[in-house]
N, C-alpha and C positions, 0 to 999 in steps of 0.2 A: 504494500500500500504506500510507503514511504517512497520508491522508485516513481509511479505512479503519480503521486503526488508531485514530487518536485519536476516531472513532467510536463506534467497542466499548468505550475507557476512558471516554467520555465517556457512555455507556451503563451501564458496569458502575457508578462511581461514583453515577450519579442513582437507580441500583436499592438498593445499599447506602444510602445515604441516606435512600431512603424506607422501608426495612429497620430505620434504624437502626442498622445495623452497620459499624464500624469495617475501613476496607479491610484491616487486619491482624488484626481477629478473626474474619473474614469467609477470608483467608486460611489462617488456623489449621484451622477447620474446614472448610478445602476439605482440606488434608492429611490432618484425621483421618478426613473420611467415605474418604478414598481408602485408606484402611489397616483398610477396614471396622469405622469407627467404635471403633475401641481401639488405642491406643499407648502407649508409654513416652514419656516427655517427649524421652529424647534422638531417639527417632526422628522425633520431628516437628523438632525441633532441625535434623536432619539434611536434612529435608524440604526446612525453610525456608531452607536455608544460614544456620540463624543460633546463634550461640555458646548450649551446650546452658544454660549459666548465664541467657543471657535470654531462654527460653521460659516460665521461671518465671510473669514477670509477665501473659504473656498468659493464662498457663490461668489464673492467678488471676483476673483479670479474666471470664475464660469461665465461671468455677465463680460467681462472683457473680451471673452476669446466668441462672444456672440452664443456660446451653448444655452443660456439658461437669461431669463429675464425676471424683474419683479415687478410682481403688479397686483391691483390690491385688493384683498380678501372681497370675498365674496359672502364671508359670514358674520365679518367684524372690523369694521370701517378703519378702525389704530390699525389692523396688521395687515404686513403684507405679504403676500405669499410668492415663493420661487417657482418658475413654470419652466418646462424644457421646450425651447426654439426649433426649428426644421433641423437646423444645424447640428444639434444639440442632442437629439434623437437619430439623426442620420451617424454621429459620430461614436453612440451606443450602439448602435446596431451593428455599423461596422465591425467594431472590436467583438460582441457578440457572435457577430454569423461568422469571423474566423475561429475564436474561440469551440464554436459548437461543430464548425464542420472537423475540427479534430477531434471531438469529444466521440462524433459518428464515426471516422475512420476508425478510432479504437476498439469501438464498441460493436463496428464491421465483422471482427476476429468471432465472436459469439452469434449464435444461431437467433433469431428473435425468442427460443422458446430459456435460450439461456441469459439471456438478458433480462426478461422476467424475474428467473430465480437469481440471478443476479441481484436484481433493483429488491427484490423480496430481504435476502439474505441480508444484503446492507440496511434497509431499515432496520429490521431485525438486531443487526448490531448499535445500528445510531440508538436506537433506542435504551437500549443498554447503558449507551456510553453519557445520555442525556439524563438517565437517573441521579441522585443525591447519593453520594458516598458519603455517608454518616463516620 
C-alpha cells in the first residue's frame, strides 16, 4: 500500500506541476468544486482543517490567478462567499481527469469483478482504521 501510495503522490504532484498549481491551491478548489462551487471562507476553512483566519490568503491568491471570485452571500448580507470561475473549475478538472485516468490505468490490471472486492475489502479496512483506539 505504501508503494502504491507514494505512487499517486508522486503522480498527483507531476500533474499539479504541469498545471501549475500549487498542491494547496489545487486543494482549495478540490473543496470548493465539492461544495458545488460556492462557499463561505469558513467553510472551506472547515474543509481544510485549517484556522478560518488562514484561508484568507489562499482565496486571495485564487482570486488573483482568476480561479475563484467573491461575491456576496446569498443568505446573509455581512458575508461573502468564494465561488469557483470557468477558469477555476476548468483548472480542477484538468489536474483531476489526469489524476483519475491513472487511477483507471491501474485499476485496468483487475477484472471489474475484482475491483469490486477490491473497493469492498478497502472499506472494510478504512473502517477499521476510522474507529477510536481507546
Amino acid at each position: 500500500m505504501g508503494v502504491l501510495t507514494r505512487h499517486l503522490r508522486t503522480v498527483k504532484e507531476r500533474v499539479l506541476a504541469d498545471f501549475d498549481l500549487p498542491a494547496h491551491e489545487y486543494d482549495t478548489l478540490h473543496a470548493l468544486a465539492g461544495r458545488q462551487g460556492r462557499a463561505a471562507p469558513s467553510e472551506l476553512a472547515a474543509d481544510l482543517a485549517m484556522a478560518p483566519a488562514s484561508i484568507t490568503a489562499r482565496v486571495d491568491s485564487l482570486v488573483e490567478r482568476g480561479f475563484v471570485r467573491r461575491i456576496p452571500s446569498t443568505v446573509d448580507r455581512r458575508r461573502v462567499d468564494v465561488e469557483l470561475t470557468d477558469a477555476g473549475r476548468a483548472a480542477w478538472h484538468g489536474a483531476m481527469d489526469v489524476r483519475g485516468a491513472e487511477e483507471h490505468r491501474l485499476l485496468r490490471a483487475l477484472t471489474p469483478e475484482e475491483r469490486r472486492l477490491l473497493s469492498d475489502l478497502l472499506r472494510r479496512v478504512l473502517l477499521v482504521a476510522e474507529q477510536q483506539v481507546d
